[in-house]
N, C-alpha and C positions, 0 to 999 in steps of 0.2 A: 433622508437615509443615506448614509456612507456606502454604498456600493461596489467604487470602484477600487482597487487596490492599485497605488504606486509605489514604485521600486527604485533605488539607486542604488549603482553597486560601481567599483573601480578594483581593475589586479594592474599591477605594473606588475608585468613578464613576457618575456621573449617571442612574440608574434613571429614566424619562419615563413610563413600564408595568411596577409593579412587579407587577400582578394579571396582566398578559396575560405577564410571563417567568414567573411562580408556575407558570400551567396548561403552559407550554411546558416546563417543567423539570421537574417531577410527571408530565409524560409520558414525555420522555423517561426520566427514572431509573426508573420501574413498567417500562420495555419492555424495559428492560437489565437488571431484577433487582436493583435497588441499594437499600440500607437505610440509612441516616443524618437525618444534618438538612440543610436548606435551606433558609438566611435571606435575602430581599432586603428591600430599606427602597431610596427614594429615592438612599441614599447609595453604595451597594453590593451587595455579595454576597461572605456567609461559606458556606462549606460543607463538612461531614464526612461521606463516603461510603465505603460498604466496596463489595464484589461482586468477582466474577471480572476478571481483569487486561484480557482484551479488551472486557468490555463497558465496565469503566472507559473503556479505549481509547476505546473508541467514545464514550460519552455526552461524555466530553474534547471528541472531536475535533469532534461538535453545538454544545458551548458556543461552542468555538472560534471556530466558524465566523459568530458574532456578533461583529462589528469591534470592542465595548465590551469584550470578554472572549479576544480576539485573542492576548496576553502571556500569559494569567493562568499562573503560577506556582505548583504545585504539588507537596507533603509528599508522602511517599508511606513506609510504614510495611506489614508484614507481621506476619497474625496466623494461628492454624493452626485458628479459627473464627468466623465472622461475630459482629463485638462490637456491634453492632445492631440491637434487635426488630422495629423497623418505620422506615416510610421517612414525614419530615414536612418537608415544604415551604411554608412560613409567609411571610406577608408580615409585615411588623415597622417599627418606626417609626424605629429604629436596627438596624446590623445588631449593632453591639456598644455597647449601654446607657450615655452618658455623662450623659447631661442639660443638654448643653452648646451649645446648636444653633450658635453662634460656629464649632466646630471642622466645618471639612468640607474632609477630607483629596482629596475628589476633586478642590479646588481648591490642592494642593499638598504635598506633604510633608515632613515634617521629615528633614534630612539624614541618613541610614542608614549604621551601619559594619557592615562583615562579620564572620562568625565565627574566620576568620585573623586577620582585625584586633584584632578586640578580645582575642582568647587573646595575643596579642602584647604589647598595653596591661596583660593581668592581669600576662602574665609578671613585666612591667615595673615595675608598678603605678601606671604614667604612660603620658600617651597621646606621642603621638611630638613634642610639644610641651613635653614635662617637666608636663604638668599633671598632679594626685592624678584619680583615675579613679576615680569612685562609679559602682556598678550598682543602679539603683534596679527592683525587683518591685514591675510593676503588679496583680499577681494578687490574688484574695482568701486570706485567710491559711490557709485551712485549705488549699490546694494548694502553699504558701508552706510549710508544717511538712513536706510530703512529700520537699520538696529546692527548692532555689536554690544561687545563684552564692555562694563564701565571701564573706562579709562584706558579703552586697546589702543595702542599705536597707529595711526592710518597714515599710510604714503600716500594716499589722496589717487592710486593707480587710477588710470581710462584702462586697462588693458594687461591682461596677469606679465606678456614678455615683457614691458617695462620694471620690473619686478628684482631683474638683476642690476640695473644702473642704480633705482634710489635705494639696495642696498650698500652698492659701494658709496653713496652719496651719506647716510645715515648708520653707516656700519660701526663710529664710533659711539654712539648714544648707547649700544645695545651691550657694551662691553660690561663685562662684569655681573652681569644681570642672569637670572633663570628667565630665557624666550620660549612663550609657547607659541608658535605658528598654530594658526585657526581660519578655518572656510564654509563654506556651507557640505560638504561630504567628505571633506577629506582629502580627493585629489592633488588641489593647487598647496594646502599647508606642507604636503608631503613630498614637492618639489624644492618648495619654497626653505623646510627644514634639512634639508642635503644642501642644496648651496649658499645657506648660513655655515655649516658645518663647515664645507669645504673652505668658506672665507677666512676660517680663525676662528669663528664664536663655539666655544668649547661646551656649553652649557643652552642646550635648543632641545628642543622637546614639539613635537607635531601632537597635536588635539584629535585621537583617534576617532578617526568616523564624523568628523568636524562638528559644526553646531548641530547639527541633526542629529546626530548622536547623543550630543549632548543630553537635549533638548529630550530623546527618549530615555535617557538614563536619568538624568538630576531636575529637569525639570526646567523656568526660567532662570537659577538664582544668577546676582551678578550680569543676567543679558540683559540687555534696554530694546524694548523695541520687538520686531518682527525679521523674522530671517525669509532674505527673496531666494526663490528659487525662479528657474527658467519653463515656465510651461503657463499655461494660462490661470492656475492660481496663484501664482506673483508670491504672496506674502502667506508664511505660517506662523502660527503663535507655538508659543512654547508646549501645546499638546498637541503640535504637527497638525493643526486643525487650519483649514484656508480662513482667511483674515478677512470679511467683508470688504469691498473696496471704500474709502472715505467719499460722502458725498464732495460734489467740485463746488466750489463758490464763485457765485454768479459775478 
């Protein structure tokens, strides 16, 4: 039985007290029982939480109630055991690691297609303008080898800040092309689709709510494979359901 409820959610915006939301947030998740991570930086707040469905509720409906985190937009995924050991609420100097300080999405973001949409554009394999549709994965390659969209782009990344060099390295391939940036929540595509922008590439589009989104709105089509995420269930199928592990061969 599916008992546990997991959450991922990201806002890029103006953190003023990244130390004094740390202690308000480490409280509140300790009083609800919640196990996961919790990243703020200046620029945001990422976070992955499991725990029972009402106290999620509830620790939601605390964040909420802070006008910076009012919208926030949240994954929601079902597992039938808490796939996290302990609960860490960090302050961080990025919520997701570019090296880029130019990019800060809290001051605007790169225009976003939905997951109807774009399953529409694979169908197609043009976006509704007749242009050729590249899906580029900003992921690192070993979550890239567990599954991606057919035929996505992969720079082969160890590490999202190597992210801006093999663009200037491969920034010609992409010319001319409809780019959708795609990740597993949305985060890293939505950095990643600002400093394409900024580079020149006219025509880039970020994959709202990344594969997980996807994955709840359209379903597998066009994914190959299992999307990893970070917590002890590793791999989800495309009905966000944990992926048995593969026996090992002796």
């Amino acid at each position: 039985m599916n008992s546990v409820l997991n959450i991922s959610a990201y806002r890029f915006v103006a953190i003023a007290d990244p130390d004094a939301l740390r202690a308000r947030l480490a409280d509140s998740a300790q009083r609800f029982g919640l196990l996961g991570t919790v990243l703020i930086a200046e620029e945001g707040i990422n976070l992955f939480l499991a725990g029972g469905e009402a106290s999620l509720a509830q620790f939601l409906g605390e964040l909420r109630a802070d006008p910076r985190f009012a919208g926030l937009a949240v994954k929601e995924s079902w597992s039938p055991a808490q796939p996290f050991r302990k609960l860490l609420v960090k302050v961080k100097r990025e919520i997701i690691r570019m090296n880029h300080p130019a990019i800060q999405p809290a001051a605007g973001r790169a225009p976003a297609v939905d997951a109807p949409t774009l399953k529409r554009w694979l169908d197609r394999g043009r976006d509704d303008e007749g242009r050729p549709v590249v899906t580029l994965d900003t992921r690192n390659a070993f979550e890239v080898d567990h599954g991606t969209f057919d035929g996505a782009v992969d720079w082969r990344l160890t590490k999202f800040s190597e992210f801006p060099a093999a663009l200037q390295q491969h920034r010609g391939d992409l010319e001319g092309k409809t780019v959708v940036s795609f990740c597993t929540g949305g985060i890293r595509c939505e950095k990643a689709a600002i400093l394409m922008r900024e580079a020149g590439l006219a025509r880039v589009w970020q994959l709202e709510g990344g594969i997980l989104n996807y994955f709840e709105a359209v379903g597998g089509a066009h994914f190959h494979g299992h999307c990893f995420v970070f917590d002890e269930r590793e791999l989800l199928d495309a009905a966000l359901a944990p992926v048995a592990a593969e026996p090992s061969e002796d």
